[in-house]
C-alpha positions, -999 to 999 in steps of 0.1 A, spaced: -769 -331 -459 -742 -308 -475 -745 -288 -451 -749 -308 -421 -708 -325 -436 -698 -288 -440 -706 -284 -403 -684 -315 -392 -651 -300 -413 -654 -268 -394 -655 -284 -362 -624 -302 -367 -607 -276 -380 -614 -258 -350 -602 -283 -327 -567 -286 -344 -564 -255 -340 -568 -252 -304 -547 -283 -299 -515 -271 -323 -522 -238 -292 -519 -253 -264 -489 -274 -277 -476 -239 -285 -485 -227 -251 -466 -261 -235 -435 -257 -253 -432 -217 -247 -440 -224 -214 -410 -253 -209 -387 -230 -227 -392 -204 -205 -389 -222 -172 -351 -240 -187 -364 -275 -192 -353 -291 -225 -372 -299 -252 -375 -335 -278 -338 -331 -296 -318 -315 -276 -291 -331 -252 -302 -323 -217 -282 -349 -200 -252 -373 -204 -246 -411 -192 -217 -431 -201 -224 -468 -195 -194 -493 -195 -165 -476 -187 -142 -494 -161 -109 -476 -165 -116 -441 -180 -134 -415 -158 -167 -401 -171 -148 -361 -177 -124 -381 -201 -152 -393 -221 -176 -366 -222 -144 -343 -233 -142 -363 -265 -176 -358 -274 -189 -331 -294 -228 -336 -282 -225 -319 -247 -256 -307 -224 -277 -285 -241 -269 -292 -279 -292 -304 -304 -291 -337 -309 -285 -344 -348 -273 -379 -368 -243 -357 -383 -235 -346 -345 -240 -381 -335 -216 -399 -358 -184 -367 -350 -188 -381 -315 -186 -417 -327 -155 -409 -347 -137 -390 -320 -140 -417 -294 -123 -445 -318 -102 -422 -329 -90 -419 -291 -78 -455 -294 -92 -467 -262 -126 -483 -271 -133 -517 -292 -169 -503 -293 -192 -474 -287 -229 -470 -290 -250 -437 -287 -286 -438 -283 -311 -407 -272 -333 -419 -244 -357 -391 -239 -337 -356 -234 -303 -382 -220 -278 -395 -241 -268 -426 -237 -229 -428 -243 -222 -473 -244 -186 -483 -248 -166 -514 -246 -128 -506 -235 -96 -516 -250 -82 -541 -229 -49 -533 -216 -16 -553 -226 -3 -569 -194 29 -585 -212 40 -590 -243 54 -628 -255 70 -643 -287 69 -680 -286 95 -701 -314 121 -676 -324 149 -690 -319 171 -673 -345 162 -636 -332 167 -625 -298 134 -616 -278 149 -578 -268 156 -573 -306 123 -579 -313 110 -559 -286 125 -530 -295 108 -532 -326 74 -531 -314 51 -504 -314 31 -521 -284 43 -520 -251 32 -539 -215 8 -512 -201 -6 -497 -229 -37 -502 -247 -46 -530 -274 -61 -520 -306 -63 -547 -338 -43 -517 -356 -14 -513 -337 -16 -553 -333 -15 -556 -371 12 -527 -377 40 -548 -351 26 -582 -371 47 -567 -401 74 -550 -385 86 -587 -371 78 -599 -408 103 -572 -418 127 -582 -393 128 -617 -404 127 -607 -442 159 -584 -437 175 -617 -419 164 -636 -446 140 -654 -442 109 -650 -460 89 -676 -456 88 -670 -417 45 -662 -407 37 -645 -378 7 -649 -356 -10 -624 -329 -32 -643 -303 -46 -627 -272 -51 -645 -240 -78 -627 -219 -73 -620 -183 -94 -609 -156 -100 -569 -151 -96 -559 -189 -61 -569 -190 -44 -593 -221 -13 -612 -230 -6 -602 -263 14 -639 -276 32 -635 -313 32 -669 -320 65 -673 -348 75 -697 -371 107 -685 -386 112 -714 -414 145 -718 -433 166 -691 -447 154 -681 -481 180 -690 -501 188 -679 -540 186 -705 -568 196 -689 -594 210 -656 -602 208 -653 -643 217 -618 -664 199 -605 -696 218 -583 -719 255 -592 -709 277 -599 -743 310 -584 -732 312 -606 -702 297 -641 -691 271 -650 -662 298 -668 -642 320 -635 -648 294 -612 -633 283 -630 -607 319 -631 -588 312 -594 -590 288 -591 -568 282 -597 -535 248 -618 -534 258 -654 -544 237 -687 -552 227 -714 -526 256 -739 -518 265 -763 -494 299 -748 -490 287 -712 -478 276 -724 -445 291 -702 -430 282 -673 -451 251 -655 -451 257 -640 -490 239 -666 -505 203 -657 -484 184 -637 -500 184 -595 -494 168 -570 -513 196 -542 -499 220 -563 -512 212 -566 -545 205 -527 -543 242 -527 -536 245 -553 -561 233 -529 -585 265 -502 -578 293 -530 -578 279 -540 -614 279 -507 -625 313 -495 -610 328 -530 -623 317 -521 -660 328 -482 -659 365 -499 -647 365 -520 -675 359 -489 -703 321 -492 -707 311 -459 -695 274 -460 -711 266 -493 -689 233 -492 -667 211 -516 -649 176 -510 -662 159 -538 -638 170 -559 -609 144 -585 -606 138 -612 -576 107 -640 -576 101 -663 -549 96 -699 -562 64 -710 -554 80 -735 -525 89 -697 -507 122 -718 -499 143 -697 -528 149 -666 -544 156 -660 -585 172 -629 -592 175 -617 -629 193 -582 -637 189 -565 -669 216 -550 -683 223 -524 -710 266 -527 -716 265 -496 -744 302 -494 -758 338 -496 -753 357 -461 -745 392 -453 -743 405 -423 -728 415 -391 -750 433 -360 -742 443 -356 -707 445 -317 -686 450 -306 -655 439 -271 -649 448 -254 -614 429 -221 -604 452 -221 -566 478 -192 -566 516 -207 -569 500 -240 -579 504 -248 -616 486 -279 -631 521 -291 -645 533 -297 -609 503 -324 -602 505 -339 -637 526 -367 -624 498 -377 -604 475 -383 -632 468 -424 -635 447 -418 -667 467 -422 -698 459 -414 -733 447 -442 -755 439 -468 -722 408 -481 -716 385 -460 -698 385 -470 -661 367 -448 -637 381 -461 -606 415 -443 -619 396 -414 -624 389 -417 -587 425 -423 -573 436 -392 -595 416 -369 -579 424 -387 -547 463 -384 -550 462 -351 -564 440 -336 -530 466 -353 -507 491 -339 -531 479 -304 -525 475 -309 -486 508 -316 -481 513 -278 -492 484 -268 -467 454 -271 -491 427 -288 -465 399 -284 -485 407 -283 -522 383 -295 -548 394 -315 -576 369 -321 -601 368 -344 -631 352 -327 -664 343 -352 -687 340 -350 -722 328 -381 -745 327 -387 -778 302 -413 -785 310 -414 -824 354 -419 -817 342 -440 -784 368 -414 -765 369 -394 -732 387 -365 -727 393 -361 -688 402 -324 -673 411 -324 -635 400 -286 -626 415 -281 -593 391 -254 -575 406 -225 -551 414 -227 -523 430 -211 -489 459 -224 -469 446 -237 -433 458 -239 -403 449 -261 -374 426 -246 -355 415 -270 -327 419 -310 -324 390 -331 -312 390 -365 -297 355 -386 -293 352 -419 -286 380 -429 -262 360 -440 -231 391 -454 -214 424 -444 -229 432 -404 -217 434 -382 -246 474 -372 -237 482 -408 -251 459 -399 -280 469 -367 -288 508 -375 -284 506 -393 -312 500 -365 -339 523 -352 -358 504 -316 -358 494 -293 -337 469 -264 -332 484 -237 -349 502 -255 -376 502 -257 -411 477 -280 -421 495 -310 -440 480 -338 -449 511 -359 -451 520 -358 -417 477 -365 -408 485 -398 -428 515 -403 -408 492 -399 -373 466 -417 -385 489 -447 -391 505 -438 -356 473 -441 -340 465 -478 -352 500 -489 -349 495 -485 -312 468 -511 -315 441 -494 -291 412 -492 -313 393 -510 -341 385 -481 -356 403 -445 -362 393 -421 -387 407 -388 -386 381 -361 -405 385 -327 -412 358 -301 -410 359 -261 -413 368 -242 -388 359 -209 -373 372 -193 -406 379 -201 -440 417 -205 -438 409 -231 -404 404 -267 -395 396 -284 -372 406 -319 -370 386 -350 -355 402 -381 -344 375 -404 -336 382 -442 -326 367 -473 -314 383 -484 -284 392 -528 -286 400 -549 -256 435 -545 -247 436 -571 -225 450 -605 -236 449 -638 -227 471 -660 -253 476 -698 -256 497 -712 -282 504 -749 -290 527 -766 -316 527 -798 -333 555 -818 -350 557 -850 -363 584 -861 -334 555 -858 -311 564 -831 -291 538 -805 -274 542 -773 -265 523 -745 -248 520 -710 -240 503 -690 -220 503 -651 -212 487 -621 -198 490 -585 -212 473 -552 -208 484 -532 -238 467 -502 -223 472 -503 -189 448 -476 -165 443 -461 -205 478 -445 -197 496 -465 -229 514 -486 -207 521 -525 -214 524 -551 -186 530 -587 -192 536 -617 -176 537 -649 -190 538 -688 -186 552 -717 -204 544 -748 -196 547 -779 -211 568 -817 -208 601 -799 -218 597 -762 -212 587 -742 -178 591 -707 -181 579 -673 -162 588 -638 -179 572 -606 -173 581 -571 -190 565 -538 -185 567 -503 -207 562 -470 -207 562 -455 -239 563 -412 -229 593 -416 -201 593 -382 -183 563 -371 -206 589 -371 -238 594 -398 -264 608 -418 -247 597 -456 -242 614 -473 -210 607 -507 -201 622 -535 -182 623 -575 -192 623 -602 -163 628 -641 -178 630 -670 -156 631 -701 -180 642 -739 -180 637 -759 -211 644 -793 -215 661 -794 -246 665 -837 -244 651 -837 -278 674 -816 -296 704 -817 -276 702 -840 -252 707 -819 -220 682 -787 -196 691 -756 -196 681 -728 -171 679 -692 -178 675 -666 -159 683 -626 -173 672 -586 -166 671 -562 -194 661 -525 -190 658 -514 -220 654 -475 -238 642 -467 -273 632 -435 -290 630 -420 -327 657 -401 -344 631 -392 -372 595 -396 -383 602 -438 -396 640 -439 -380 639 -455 -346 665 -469 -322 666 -497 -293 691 -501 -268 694 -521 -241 712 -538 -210 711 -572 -201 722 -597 -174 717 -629 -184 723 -663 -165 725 -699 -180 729 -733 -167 730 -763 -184 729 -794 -168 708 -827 -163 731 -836 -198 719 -872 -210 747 -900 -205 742 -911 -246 744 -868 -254 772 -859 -281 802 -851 -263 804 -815 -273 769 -813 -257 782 -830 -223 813 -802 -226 788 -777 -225 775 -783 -188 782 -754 -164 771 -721 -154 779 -691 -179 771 -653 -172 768 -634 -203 769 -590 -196 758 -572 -230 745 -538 -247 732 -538 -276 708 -519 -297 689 -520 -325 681 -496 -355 646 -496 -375 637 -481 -403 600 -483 -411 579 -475 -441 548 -496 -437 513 -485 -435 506 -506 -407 527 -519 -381 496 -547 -368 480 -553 -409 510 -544 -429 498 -543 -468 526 -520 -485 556 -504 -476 590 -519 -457 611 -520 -429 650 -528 -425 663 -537 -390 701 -536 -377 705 -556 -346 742 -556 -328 751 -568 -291 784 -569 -276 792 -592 -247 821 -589 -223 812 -558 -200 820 -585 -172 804 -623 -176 820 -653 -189 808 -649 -223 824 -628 -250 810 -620 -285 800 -597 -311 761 -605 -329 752 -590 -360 715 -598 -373 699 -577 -398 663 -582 -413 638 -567 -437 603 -572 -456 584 -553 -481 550 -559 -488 529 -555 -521 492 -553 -521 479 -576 -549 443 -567 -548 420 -552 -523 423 -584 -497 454 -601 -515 489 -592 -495 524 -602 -507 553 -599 -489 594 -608 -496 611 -611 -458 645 -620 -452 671 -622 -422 710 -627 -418 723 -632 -383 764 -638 -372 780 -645 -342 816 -640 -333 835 -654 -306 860 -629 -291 883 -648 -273 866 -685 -265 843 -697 -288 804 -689 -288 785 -711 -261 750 -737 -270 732 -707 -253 742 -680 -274 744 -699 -308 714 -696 -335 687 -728 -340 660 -720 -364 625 -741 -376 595 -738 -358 577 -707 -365 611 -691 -377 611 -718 -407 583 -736 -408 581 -767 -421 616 -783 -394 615 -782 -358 625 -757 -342 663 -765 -340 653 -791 -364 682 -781 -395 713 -772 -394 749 -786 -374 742 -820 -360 758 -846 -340 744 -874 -364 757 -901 -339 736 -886 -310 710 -866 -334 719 -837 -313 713 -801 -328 745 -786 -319 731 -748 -331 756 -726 -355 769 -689 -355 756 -679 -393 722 -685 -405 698 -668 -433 660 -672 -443 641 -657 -472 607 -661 -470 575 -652 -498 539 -651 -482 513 -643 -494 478 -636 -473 443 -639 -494 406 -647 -493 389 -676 -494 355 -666 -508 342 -663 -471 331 -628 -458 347 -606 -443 334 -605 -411 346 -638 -405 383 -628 -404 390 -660 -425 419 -659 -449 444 -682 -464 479 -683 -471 507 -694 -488 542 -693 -480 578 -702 -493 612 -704 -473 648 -710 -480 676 -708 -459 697 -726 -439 723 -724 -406 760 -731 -406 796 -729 -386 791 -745 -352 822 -747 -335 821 -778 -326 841 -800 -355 846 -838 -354 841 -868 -378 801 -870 -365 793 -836 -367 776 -828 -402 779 -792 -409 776 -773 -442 757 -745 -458 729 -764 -478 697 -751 -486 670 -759 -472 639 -748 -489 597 -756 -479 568 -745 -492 535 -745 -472 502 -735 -469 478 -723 -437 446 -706 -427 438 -677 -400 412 -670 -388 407 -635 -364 380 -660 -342 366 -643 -310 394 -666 -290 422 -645 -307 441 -649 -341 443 -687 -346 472 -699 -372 468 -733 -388 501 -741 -412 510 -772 -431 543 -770 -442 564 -797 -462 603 -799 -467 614 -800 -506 651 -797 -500 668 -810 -469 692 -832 -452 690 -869 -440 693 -859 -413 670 -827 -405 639 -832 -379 606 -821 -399 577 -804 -383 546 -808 -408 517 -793 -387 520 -756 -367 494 -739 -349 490 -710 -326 458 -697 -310 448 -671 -290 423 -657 -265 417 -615 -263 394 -602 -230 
């Protein structure tokens, strides 16, 4: 029996063994004829593919005919097709020796929708997208644009706004990819509270800075929404606010804002650390330029021994003593502050160490920017050239030039290294403005009486410099055409040449009872005699009729009627220090006006007017100015005509018509106009709390003055030298219609018999 089971073994053994042989035999046999064997790739099919050809797929893969099929193989293949973007799905299976390669495509976007945004434009949030019509959806990119408009809003202010992606499926693959938006309100701020502030109160800190908290009256602000870069910049004011006030050890340690649980508002909490009180100590200035001792620049030096510490003075030091130092042709000199502090004697010692230095020269001038204004009428207005000296005196002074020609919104003037150390090379760039106006103005008085203006200027005319104008007035009493035209480089020197046309007829029945017609030419020349000395002069022509006289008008009125031709020169003389001849906020000007009549005409008199202002900046924002005028008359050999004779009010004195004080007919309540008059005048120009970019500021303003010696004399003409005096108050607003004027202005001294004019306002339109 043993052996008999012995026997079976053996015969199995044997079999096996000439099975596993011929298997051995097969598969040498298949090998050697090329066919493939189980686990290796001896064929590839791609199944599903509608848009992408077969090469493109099979290139991703890393499984290609002939390899040997392996899980680890498998799965780089998987990754590199979703890595490619294009497929939702992919599948690989081994059927026999053939891989089977199953995707599902990406749709493709068709177009690409937003549905309620109304606050955000649909381009700017296009342009934020990484998704485009024509390219390929994927969830990722999908997700990735979901938070870039959630970004967009956020940075507007609006936090609580949710975005939702939704697809709409069309035929052949293709998608609308719909960003379905609701923006919600602006997220406001509720509260902004500080922690570690002894030295100064939360009310005192927060008009510091710029974020501010939620109120009904900031409507028109966007300050009190909440922004994460502006408390960031929050952060700096605080900071530069306590080193001005002596507290040089201050730091913000944490800037904190929470979302209420509502999402509608914002509490923001900074922690401060004040430290203590300095005062400044010994005060040097060491100079390491050749021929430049510290001793000459000392003046400059706002920092005095024993004041508090204030680092924004520290600041305007070095900043006077550089221009200093260019005026003498030091571009590029570096002032800097070494600071010493004693923490035990709560001192700083402060040592301007002015660096070396070359002299430069003007090497090249460069103009960007000006798309329509030639760079002649650019470049004419600096007062260097290549080759010169650089001084940056006479850079101020063209800078200034170049905004007083009122061109540009913008003109900064940098300075840069040139080709060698002892060069510059300066760059002017601006931003060109509209030039082009379109200007109404109205008035209101308490009479009732309506006026308007309208006119049409081109300030840069072909980007030449050139101003044309010509404009109308039209109204129940006035009708009037005028148009002037100026060329400010005559025969390419500086030379500015320019002719007036007026053709006016006012109706003057409420003032005087009577029309008068004028019509006068006046070429006109001016030029500079130095860098702020100017001069005028002029020729003109000048036609007037009065007539249409009312039957109940004062009888020095109805003696007026007739035609009278006055022939004059005159000329006047400026001298201008101001910073800005548009903005004005320091500096002065003085201005000498003369005109003699009797080269031919009817008319004979000498004028005198003379008037000046200064301006004082208060703060930043906060402008003061003192402005005051004298003007005389003199008959030569008749007396001085209604046309010629001075009536102020109106926007000369505001607060009275215009004509509204001064000599009067008080049994007609004519205005009968004299030949002396004077006005001083305080204004001051400040914010209002509103933004900046609104262009909204307020004012206050007070005049005095009067107008005196009319010719005319009689028992009902009331003519003295009393002051009148009014104080007011306004608004102005730089809208996008133009600068529009509002002012209120209320008579404290006058006569009886003086007209009032409560309400002023002037608009205008720019294009």
């Amino acid at each position: 029996m043993v052996q008999y089971e012995a026997l079976r073994r053996l015969r199995r053994g044997i079999l096996a063994a000439a099975l596993a042989v011929v298997v051995l035999i097969c598969h040498a046999q298949a090998f050697a004829q090329g066919q493939p064997v189980a686990g290796t790739v001896r064929d590839i099919v791609v199944e599903g593919n509608q848009r992408i050809e077969l090469s493109t797929i099979q290139n991703y893969l890393t499984l290609q005919p002939g390899s040997a099929y392996s899980s680890a193989e498998a799965d780089k293949s998987l990754k590199a097709l979703f890595a490619t973007g294009l497929f939702a799905d992919v599948n690989l299976r081994m059927q026999g020796s053939t891989l089977i390669v199953r995707v599902t495509e990406n749709p493709v976007i068709n177009r690409i929708l937003f549905e309620g945004n109304r606050r955000m434009q649909v381009d700017q949030l296009r342009s934020e997208l990484q998704l485009k019509a024509r390219q390929v959806y994927t969830r990722a990119k999908v997700q990735a644009d979901t938070q870039r408009i959630q970004q967009i809003y956020r940075r507007s202010g609006r936090f609580a706004a949710t975005i939702e992606p939704k697809v709409i499926q069309l035929p052949q693959n293709r998608v609308d990819l719909v960003f379905e938006i609701v923006e919600g309100p602006l997220t406001g701020v509720s509260r902004i509270r500080f922690i570690g502030n002894n030295r100064f109160s939360d009310s005192e800190l927060r008009e510091q800075i710029q974020t501010k908290e939620t109120a009904w009256w900031r409507f028109l602000s966007s300050d009190d929404s909440y922004d994460p870069d502006r408390v960031t910049f929050d952060r700096e004011k605080l900071r530069k606010f306590y080193l001005s006030k002596g507290y040089a050890d201050f730091a913000v340690t944490n800037a904190v804002a929470e979302l209420l649980p509502n999402r509608e508002k914002f509490l923001i909490t900074f922690t401060v650390e004040e430290g203590e009180r300095y005062r400044f100590g010994k005060m040097d200035v060491v100079s390491e330029l050749k021929g430049v001792d510290g001793a000459q620049v000392r003046e400059f030096v706002r920092t005095k021994t024993g004041e508090v510490y204030n680092a924004d003075l520290v600041e305007k030091t070095i900043q006077d003593i550089t221009t200093e130092l260019g005026r003498f042709g030091y571009a590029f000199v570096d002032v800097r502050p070494d600071v010493n502090k004693d923490r035990e004697k709560r001192i700083i010692d402060v040592t301007y160490r002015i660096g070396e230095s070359p002299r430069v020269f003007v090497e090249r001038i460069d103009i960007v920017g000006n798309v329509r204004t030639l760079d002649k009428v650019v470049r004419r207005e600096f007062r260097l050239v290549e080759g010169d000296a650089f001084n940056s005196a006479k850079l101020r002074r063209t800078r200034t030039r170049l905004r007083g020609l009122n061109f540009f919104e913008k003109v900064e003037i940098s300075e840069n290294r040139g080709s060698a150390p002892d060069k510059v090379v300066l760059t002017a760039e601006v931003s060109e403005k509209s030039t082009g106006e379109l200007s109404f103005g109205v008035g209101y008085s308490t009479t009732e009486s309506v006026l308007g203006d309208i006119s049409i200027r081109e300030r840069n005319l072909l980007g030449r410099g050139q101003d044309i104008k010509l404009g109308f007035s039209l109204s129940t009493r006035r009708q009037q055409i005028d148009s002037s035209f100026t060329e400010p480089y005559f025969l390419d020197r500086e030379l500015a040449a320019g002719v007036d046309i007026l053709r006016r007829r006012t109706d003057y029945a409420e003032r005087s009872s009577l029309d008068q017609t004028t019509t006068a030419l006046t070429p006109r020349l001016a030029y500079p005699i130095t860098e702020n000395l100017s001069q005028l002069v002029y020729y003109r022509i000048r036609q007037d009729e009065i007539d249409n006289i009312e039957t109940s008008a004062s009888r020095f009125i109805r003696a007026q009627e007739g035609s009278y031709v006055t022939s004059a020169i005159g000329h006047a003389l400026t001298y201008d220090r101001r910073d800005d001849k548009i903005e004005p906020t320091t500096g002065y000007y003085v201005r000498l006006s003369q005109e003699f009549a009797g080269i031919g005409g009817t008319e004979h008199y000498v004028k005198n007017v003379v008037n000046a202002a200064k301006y004082f900046p208060l703060t930043d924002e906060t402008v003061l100015s003192f402005a005051t005028e004298f003007g005389m008359i003199n008959g030569l050999s008749d007396d001085v005509r209604l046309p010629n004779r001075f009536f102020i009010g109106g926007d000369s004195f505001r607060g009275f018509e215009t004509g509204g004080l001064g000599p009067r007919d008080i049994t007609t309540n004519d205005s009968l106009g004299g030949t002396k008059y004077y006005t001083g005048e305080a204004d001051m120009t400040f914010p209002i709390g509103l933004p900046n970019e609104f262009g909204i500021k307020g004012r206050l303003f007070a005049i005095a003055g009067t107008v005196w010696d009319t010719p005319d004399s009689g028992p009902e003409v009331v003519d003295d030298k009393s002051i009148r005096v009014s104080l007011g108050t306004g608004v102005q607003w730089k809208s996008p219609l133009g600068l529009i004027r509002v002012d209120f202005g209320f008579p404290i001294v006058k006569e009886d018999y003086d007209e009032e004019e409560v309400i002023r306002i002037n608009f205008g339109s720019r294009f």
